[in-house]
N, C-alpha and C positions, 0 to 999 in steps of 0.2 A: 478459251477466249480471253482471259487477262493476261494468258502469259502476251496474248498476238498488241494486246490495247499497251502493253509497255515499251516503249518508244527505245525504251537503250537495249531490248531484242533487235528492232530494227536496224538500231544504230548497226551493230555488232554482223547481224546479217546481209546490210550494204556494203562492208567494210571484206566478208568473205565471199559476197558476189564478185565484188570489183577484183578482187586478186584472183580467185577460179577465172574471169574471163578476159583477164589480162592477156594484151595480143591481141587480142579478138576485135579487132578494129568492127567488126557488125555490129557489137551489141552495149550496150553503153547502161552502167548504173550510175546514178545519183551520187557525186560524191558524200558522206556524213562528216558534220565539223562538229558537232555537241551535241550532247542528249541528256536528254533527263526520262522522269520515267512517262511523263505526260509532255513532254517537247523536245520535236529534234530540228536540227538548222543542218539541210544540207544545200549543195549545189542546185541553182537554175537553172533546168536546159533548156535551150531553145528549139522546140519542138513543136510538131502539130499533131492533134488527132490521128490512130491510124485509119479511123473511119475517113479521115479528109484525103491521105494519102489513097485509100483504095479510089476516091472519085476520084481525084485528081491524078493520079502518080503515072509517070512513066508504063510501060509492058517490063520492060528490063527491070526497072527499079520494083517492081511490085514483086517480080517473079525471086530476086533476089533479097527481098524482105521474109518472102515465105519460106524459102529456104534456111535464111538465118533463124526464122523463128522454132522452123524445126530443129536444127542441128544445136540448136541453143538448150531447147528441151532434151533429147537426147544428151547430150554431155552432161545437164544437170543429173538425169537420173542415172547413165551409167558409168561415166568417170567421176563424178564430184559426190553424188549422192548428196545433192542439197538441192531441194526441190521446189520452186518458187509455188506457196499452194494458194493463188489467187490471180491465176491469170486471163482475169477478163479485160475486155478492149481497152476498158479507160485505164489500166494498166500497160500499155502498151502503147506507145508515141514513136513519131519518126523523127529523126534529126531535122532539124531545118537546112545547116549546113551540108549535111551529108544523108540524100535522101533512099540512099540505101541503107540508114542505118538504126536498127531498133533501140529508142530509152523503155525500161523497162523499171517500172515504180511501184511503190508500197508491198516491200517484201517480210511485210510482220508476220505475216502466215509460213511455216515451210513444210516440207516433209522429206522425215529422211527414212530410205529401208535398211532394215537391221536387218542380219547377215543372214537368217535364215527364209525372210524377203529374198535376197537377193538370191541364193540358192533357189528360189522357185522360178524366180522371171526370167534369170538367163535363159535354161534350158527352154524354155515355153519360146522364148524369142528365137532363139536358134533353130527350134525343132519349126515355128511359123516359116521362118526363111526357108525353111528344107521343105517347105511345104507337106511338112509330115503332121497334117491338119488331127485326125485321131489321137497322137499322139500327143498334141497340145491338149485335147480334152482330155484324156486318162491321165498327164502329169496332173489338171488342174484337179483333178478330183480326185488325184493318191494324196496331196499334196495340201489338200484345203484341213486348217486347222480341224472344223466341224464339220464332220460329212455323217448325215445319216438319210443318202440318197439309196433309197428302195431297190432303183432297177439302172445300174450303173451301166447296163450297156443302151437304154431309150438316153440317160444323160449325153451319152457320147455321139449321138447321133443327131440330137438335138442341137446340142454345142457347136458340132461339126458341121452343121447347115449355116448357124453365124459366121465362122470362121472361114468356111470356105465363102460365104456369098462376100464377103469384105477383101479374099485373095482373087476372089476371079474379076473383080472389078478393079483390080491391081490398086486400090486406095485411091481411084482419083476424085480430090475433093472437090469436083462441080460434078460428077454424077453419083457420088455417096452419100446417102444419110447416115451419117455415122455416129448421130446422136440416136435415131430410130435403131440402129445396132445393138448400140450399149444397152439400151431397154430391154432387149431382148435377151442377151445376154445375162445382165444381172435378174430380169426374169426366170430364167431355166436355171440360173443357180437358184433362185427362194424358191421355184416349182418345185425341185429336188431336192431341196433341202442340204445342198451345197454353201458354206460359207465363207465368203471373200474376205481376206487381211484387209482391214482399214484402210493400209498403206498405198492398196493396189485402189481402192475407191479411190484415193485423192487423187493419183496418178492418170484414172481412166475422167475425171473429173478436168485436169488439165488438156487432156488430149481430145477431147468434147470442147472448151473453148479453141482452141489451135484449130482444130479442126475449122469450125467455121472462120477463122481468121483468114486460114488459109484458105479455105473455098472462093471467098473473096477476093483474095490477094491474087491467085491466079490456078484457073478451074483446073487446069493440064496438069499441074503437079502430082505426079508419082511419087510417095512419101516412100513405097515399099522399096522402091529403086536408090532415092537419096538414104535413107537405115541400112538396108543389109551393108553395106562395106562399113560402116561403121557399127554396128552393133555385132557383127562377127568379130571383130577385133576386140568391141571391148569385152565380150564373152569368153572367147579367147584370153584376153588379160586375166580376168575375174575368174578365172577357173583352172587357171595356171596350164594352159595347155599350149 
């Protein structure tokens, strides 16, 4: 928490956001001019609420904001590995000028997976897209730091009832709860006495506000559809294959 309250963190973190997403005409950080460790002075955007953009906005522009929000979060976590870890709505503004375009604010929180993180979530990711659902549950539980789960194949079965009810509803965020998921999920790992990296909390902690962003933003979106071509790729990159 103090390292998040010193403001030349922030500074230093807007300054690697804005060059990771350089190009990226959709997503727009805050320029930083100065910092100190209790004040920074950066850039005004002219932006509104993204609560005001869901009443108001466009079908096109909305559908295109959830999108950007996804593909934004994906590249943070698997090509940049710097992971914006505080992304609730009043962090998230649309351009005035440009109302397909997400300002994305107060990045003093982050997280990043260390390598042997990332050795766990490709494969799990890859093996989800292949719909090799089992198989997601037996890496997450060869693979968990702390496992002193009794009956490792009720785990798998249990697991594989979450994961397959979030594939067969292909992820569409107007008929998913996908907060009521993650419950159950992190449920049947402390039922089991399975335990979860830190890293992946923060991560699944992001994708619970997203998620309802996107719900909002527009019900129809198929996340699983927009991911797999890029999170095969970056799996592929990340694993040298």
């Amino acid at each position: 928490m103090r390292h998040q309250l010193n403001l030349m963190v922030e500074h230093e973190n807007l300054a690697t956001f804005r060059r990771n997403f350089q190009g990226h005409s959709n997503i727009r950080f805050p320029e930083p001019f100065l910092s100190s460790s209790d004040v920074i002075i950066e850039s005004f955007e002219e932006s509104i609420p993204i609560s005001v953009a869901i009443l108001h906005g466009t079908t096109e522009d909305k559908r295109a904001l959830a999108k950007s929000g996804i593909r934004m979060f994906l590249k943070m976590v698997f090509h940049d590995n710097l992971i914006h870890g505080d992304l609730h709505p009043g962090n998230l503004l649309v351009s005035r000028d440009s109302p397909d375009q997400l300002v994305v604010l107060d990045v003093g929180m982050t997280t990043t997976l260390q390598d042997h993180q990332k050795e766990m979530l490709y494969p799990l990711i890859r093996s989800f897209i292949k719909h090799e659902y089992e198989e997601v549950c037996w890496r997450l539980l060869r693979d968990a730091p702390c496992n002193d789960c009794a009956n490792p194949a009720q785990f798998v079965r249990e697991m594989s009832d979450v994961v397959r009810e979030v594939a067969s509803t292909r992820i569409m965020l107007g008929q998913l709860d996908v907060s009521g998921l993650i419950v159950r999920f992190l449920s049947t790992l402390q039922r089991h006495k399975v335990q979860l990296e830190s890293g992946f909390v923060s991560t699944i902690v992001s994708v619970l506000v997203l998620e309802g962003v996107g719900r909002s933003l527009d019900p129809e979106l198929d996340i699983l559809k927009e991911a797999a071509p890029y999170l095969l790729t970056q799996v592929a990159t990340n694993s040298g294959q």
